[in-house]
C-alpha positions as CSV (number, residue, x, y, z in Angstrom):
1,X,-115.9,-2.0,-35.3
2,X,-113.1,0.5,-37.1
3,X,-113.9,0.5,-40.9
4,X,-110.3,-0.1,-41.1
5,X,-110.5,-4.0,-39.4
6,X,-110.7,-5.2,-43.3
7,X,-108.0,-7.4,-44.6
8,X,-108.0,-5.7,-48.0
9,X,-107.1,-1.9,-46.2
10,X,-103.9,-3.6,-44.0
11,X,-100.5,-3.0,-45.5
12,X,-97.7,-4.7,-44.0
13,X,-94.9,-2.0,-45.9
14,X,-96.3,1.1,-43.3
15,X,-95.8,-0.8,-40.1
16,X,-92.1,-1.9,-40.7
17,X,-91.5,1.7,-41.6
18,X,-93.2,3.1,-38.2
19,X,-91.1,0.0,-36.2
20,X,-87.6,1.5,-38.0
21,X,-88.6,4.7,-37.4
22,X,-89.1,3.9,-33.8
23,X,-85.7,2.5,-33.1
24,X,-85.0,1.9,-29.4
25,X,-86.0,4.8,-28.4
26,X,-89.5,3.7,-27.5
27,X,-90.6,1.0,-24.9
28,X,-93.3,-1.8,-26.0
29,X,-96.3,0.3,-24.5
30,X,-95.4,3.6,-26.1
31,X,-94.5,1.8,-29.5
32,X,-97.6,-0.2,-29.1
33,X,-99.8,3.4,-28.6
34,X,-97.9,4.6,-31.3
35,X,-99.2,1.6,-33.8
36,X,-102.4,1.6,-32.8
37,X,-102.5,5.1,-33.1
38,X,-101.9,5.3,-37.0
39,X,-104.2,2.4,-37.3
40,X,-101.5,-0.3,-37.5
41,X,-103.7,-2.5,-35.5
42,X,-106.1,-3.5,-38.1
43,X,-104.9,-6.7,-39.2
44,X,-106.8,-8.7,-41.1
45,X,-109.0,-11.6,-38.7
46,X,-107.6,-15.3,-38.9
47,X,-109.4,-17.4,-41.6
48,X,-110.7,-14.0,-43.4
49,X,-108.2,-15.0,-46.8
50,X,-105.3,-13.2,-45.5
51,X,-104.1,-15.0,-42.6
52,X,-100.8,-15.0,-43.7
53,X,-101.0,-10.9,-44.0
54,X,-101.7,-10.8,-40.3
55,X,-98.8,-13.2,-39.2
56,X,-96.5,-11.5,-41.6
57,X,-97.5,-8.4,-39.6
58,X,-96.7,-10.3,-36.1
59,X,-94.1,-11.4,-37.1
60,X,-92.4,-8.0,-38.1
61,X,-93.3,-6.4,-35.2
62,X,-91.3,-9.7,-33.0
63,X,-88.8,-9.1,-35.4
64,X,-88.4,-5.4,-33.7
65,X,-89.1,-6.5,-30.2
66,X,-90.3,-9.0,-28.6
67,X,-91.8,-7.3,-25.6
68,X,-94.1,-5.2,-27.9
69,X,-95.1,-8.3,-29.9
70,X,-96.5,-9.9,-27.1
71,X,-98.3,-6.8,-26.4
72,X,-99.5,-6.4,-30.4
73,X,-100.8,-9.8,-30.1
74,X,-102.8,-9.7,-27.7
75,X,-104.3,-6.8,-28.4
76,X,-104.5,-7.6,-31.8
77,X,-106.5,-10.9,-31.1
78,X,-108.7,-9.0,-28.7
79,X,-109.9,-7.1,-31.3
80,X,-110.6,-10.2,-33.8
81,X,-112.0,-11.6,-30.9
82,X,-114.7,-9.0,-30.4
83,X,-115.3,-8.6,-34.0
84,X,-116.5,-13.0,-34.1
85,X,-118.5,-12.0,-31.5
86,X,-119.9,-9.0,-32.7
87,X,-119.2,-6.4,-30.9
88,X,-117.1,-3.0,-31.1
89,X,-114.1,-2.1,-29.1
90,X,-115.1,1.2,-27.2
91,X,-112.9,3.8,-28.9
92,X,-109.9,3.5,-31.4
93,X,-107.4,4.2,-29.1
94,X,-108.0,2.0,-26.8
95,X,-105.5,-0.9,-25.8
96,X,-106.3,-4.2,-25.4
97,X,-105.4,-7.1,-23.3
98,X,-106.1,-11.2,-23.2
99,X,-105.9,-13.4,-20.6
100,X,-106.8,-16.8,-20.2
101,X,-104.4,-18.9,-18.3
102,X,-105.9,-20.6,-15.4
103,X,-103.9,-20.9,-12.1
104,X,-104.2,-23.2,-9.7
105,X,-103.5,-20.4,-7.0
106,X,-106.9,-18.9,-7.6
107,X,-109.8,-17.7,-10.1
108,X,-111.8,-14.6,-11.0
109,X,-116.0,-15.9,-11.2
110,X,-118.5,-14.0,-12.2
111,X,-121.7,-13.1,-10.7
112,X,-125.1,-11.1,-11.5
113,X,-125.7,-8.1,-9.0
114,X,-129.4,-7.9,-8.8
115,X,-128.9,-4.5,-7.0
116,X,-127.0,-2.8,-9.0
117,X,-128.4,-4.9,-12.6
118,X,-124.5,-5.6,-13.6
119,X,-122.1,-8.6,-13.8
120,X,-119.2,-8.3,-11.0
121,X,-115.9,-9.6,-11.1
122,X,-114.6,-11.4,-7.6
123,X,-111.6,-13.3,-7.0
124,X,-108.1,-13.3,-9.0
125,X,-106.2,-14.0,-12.4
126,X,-102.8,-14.4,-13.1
127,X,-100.0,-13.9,-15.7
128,X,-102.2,-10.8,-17.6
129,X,-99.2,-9.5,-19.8
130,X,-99.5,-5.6,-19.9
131,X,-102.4,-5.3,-17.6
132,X,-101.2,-2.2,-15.8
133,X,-100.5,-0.8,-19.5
134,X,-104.0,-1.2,-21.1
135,X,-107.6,0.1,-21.0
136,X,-109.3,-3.0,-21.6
137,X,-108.9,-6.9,-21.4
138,X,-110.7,-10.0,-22.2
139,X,-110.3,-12.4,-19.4
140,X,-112.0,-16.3,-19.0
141,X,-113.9,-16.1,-15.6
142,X,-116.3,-19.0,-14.1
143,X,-120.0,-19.0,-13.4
144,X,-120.8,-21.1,-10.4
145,X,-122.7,-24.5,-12.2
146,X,-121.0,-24.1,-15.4
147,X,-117.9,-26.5,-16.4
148,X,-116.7,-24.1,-19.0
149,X,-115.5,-20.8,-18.5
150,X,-117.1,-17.6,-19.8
151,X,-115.6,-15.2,-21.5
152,X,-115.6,-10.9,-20.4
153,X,-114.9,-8.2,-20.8
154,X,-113.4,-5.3,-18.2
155,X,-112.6,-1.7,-17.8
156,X,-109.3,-1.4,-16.5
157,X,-109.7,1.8,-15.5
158,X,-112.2,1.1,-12.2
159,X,-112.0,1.0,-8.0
160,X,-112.7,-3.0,-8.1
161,X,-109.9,-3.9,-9.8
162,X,-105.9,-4.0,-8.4
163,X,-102.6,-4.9,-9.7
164,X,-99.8,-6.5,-7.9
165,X,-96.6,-6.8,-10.3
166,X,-94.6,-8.1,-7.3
167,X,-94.4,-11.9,-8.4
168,X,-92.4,-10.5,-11.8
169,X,-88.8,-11.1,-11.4
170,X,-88.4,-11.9,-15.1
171,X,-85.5,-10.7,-17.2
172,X,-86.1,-12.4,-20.1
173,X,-89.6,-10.5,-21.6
174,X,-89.5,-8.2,-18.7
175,X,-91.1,-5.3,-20.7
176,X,-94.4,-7.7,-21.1
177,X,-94.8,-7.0,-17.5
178,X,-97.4,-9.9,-16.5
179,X,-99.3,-8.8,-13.3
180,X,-101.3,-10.1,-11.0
181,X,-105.2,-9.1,-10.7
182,X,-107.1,-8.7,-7.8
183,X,-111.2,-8.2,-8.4
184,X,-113.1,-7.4,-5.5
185,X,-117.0,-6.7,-6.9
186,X,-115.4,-5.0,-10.6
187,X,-117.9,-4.2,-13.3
188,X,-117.5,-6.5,-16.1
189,X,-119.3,-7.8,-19.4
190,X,-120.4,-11.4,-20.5
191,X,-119.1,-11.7,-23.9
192,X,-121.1,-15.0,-25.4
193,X,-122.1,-17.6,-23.4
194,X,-119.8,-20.0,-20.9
195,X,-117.7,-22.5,-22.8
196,X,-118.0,-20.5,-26.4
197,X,-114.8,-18.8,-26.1
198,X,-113.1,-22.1,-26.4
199,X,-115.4,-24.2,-28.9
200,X,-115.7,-20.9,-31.2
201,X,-114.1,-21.6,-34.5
202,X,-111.8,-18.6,-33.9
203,X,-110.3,-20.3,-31.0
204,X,-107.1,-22.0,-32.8
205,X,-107.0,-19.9,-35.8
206,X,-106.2,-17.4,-33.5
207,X,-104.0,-19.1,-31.2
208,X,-101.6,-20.2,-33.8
209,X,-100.9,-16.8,-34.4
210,X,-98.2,-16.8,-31.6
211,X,-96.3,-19.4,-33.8
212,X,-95.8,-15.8,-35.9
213,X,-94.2,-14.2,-33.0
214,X,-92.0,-16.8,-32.4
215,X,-90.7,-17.0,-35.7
216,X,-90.4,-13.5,-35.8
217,X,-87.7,-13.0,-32.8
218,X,-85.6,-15.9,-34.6
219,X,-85.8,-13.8,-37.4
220,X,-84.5,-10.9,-35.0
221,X,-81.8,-13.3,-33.9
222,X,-80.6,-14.5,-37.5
223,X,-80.7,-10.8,-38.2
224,X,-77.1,-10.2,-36.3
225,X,-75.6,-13.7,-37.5
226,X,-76.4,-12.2,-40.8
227,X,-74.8,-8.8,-40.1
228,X,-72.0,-10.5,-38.7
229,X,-71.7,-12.6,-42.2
230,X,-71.6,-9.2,-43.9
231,X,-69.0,-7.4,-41.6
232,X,-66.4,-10.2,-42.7
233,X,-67.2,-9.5,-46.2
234,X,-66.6,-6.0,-45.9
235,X,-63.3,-6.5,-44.2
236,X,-62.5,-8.7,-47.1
237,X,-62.7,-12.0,-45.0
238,X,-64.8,-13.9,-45.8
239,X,-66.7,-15.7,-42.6
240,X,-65.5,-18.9,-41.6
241,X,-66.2,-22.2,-42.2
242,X,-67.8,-22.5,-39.1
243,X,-70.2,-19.6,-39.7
244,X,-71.1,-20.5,-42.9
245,X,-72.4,-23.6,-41.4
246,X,-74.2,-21.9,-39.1
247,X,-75.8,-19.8,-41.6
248,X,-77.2,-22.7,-43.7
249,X,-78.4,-24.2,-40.9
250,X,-80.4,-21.1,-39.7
251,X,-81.6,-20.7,-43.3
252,X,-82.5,-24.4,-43.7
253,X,-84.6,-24.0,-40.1
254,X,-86.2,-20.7,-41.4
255,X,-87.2,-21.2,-44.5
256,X,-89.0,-25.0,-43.7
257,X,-90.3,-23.6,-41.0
258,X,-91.6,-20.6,-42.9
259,X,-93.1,-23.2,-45.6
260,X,-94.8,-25.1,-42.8
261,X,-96.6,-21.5,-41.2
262,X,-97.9,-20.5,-45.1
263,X,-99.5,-23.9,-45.3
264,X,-101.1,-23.9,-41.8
265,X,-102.4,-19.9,-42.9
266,X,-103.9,-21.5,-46.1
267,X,-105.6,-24.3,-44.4
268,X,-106.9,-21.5,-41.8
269,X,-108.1,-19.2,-44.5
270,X,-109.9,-22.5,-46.6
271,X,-111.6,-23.3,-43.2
272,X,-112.8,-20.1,-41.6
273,X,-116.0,-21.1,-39.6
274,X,-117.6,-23.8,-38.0
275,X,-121.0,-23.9,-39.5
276,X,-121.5,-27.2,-39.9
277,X,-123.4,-29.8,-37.9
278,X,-122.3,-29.9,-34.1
279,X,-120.2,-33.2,-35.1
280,X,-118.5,-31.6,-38.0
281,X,-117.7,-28.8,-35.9
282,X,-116.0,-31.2,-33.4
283,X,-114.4,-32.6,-36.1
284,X,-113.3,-29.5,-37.7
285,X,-112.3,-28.2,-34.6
286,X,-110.0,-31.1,-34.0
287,X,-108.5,-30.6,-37.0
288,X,-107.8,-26.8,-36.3
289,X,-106.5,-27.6,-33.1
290,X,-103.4,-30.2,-34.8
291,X,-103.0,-27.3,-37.7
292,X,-102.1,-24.9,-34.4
293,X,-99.9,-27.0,-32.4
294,X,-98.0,-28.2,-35.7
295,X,-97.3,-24.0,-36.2
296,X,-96.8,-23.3,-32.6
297,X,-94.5,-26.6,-32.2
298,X,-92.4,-25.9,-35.6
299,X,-91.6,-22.0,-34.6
300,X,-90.3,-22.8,-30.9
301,X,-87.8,-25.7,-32.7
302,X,-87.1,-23.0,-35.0
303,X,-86.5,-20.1,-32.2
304,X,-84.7,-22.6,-30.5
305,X,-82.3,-23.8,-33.2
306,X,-82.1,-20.5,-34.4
307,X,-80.7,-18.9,-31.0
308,X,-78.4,-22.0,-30.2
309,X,-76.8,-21.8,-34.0
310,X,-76.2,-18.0,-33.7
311,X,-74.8,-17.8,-30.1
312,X,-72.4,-20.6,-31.2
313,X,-70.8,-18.8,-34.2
314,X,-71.1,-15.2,-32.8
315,X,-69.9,-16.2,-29.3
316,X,-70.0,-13.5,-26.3
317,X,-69.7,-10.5,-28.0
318,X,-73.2,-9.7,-28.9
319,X,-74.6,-11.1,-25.6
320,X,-72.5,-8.6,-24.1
321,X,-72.5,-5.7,-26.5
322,X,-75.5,-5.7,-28.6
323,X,-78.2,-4.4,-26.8
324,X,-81.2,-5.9,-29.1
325,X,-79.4,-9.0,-29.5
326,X,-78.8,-9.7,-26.1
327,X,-82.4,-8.4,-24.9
328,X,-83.9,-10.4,-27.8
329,X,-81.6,-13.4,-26.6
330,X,-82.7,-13.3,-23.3
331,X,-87.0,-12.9,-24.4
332,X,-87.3,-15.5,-26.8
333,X,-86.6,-18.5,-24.5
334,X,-89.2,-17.3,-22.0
335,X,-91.4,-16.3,-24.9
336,X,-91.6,-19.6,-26.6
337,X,-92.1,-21.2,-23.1
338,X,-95.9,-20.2,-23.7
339,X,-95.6,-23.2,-25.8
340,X,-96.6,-26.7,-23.4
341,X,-94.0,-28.6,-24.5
342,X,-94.8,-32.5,-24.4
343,X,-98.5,-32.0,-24.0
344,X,-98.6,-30.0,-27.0
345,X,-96.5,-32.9,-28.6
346,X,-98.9,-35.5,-27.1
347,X,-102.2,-33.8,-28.5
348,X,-100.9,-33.6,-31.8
349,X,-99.9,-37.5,-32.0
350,X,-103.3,-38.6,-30.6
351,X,-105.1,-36.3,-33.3
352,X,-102.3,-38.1,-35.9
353,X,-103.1,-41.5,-34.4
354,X,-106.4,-41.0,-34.9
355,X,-106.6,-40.1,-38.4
356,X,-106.8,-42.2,-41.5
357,X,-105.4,-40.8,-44.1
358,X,-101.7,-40.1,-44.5
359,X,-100.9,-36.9,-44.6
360,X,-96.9,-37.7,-45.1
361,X,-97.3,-38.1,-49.0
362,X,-95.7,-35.4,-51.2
């Protein structure tokens, strides 16, 4: 792996300068080439003491765009994905992908071709964000007789594999652009064994990581109720009453929920492996698993709140004349909709009605 995948060599300061330097002017995938390009990938892996560093970092780059964030994350976690396993990307510059949704519509398996001594990709997957954009991906497959799916790995860049992006009518995080794959007999690597993708201790530090992003596009989003604040200050009005209460409202949902994500980090950096007994693991595991879904399910309130307090006191205008605003306005509800909602909300007050301690007490 890149000498530079170490916590302690990651500053946050160099990638908000390259994202203001960037402006507009850029789409996600050339903003995204242009990170990765000055090493601005390198983010420090959940649980290694500086979890916080890398969803400060996921944040900011929401914060900028939220196309490009979904991007950066998943390449991002591709690449602390393949460092818990072991293994090297192929080259610095190349872009990574992760998909694991399964689709009721279909599924890619994986089989062994004794002629030609390599794994082969057959079938479909579905909603791979930026898969026409990237070199590589990491995508959950089946193995005929397993009940858990097995993780690999895939050149993009091969006959056996096709896109269709004609199922993406989205306007909201239309620069994600989530294709449609087609593998008829692709080349692909095993990466662990089936099932270890999900029971890895990695699996939910990494996956709360998306509660970053969200967080970060309704900190794009309190950005302009915040400009707006200081325009009627400059004009020597002060904003109205109504605003004001907007404003404390967003700051009261930002900063708890800000609070919330630091603690979650901490508990992810004081528990980063699984090496316990196979029963602590499960139980460990469970409790990464509530950690996630309490980050994940705070930042979508938050994005939420956020984008119904500012459209309220700002009214049409920036919808209609603020480009970022009203592309960021439009991303963040389909972005967040990654969340699941009620089963989310469901697993996390099992895993509460399950526990004995109270975990309420200041």
């Amino acid at each position: 792996m890149h000498s530079r995948f170490h916590s302690q060599e990651f500053a946050l300061k160099p990638l908000q300068q390259v994202l203001a330097q960037c402006g507009s002017e850029l789409d996600a995938v050339q903003t995204l080439k242009r990170l990765i390009g000055q090493g601005l990938d390198r983010l420090p892996r959940p649980g290694s003491g500086a979890t916080l560093l890398r969803w400060q970092a996921l944040a900011a780059v929401a914060r900028h765009d939220l196309a490009l964030a979904k991007l950066y994350e998943g390449h991002t976690d591709a690449l602390a994905i393949l460092a818990e396993f072991g293994m090297a990307q192929l080259s610095d510059d190349s872009i990574w992908g992760v998909w694991a949704a399964e689709s009721p519509q279909g599924r890619a398996w994986l089989r062994w071709d004794s002629e030609s001594a390599q794994h082969r990709l057959e079938g479909d997957k579905f909603w791979c964000s930026g898969a026409a954009a990237v070199t590589h991906g990491l995508l959950t497959a089946w193995v005929e007789g397993e009940s858990q799916p097995q993780l690999v790995s895939v050149e993009m860049n091969q006959p056996g594999i096709s896109i269709d992006a004609s199922a993406w009518q989205a306007v909201g995080m239309a620069g994600s652009t989530s294709v449609d794959l087609h593998f008829t007999c692709a080349v692909a690597r095993p990466v662990g064994r089936p099932g270890q993708y999900l029971s890895r201790a990695g699996f939910w530090h990494g996956g709360a990581g998306i509660a970053a992003c969200w967080f970060g596009g309704a900190q794009g989003i309190a950005d302009a109720l915040h400009r707006s604040v200081a325009d009627d200050r400059s004009r020597e009005q002060g904003p109205n009453d109504f605003k004001r209460a907007a404003c404390g409202r967003v700051d009261l949902e930002l900063r708890t929920t800000a609070a919330l994500l630091r603690e979650v980090a901490a508990w992810i950096d004081a528990h980063p492996s699984a090496n316990e007994t196979a029963r602590e693991r499960a139980h460990v595991q469970a409790q990464a698993q509530a950690q996630a879904l309490r980050a994940r399910l705070a930042a979508e309130a938050c994005a939420r709140r956020v984008l119904e307090e500012a459209g309220r006191a700002l009214g049409a205008t920036p919808f209609c004349r603020d480009a970022k605003f009203a592309r960021a306005a439009a991303d963040l509800p389909v972005f967040i909709r990654q969340s699941h909602g009620d089963r989310d909300f469901a697993a996390l007050g099992n895993h509460w009605a399950a526990s004995e301690t109270d975990a309420w007490t200041l």
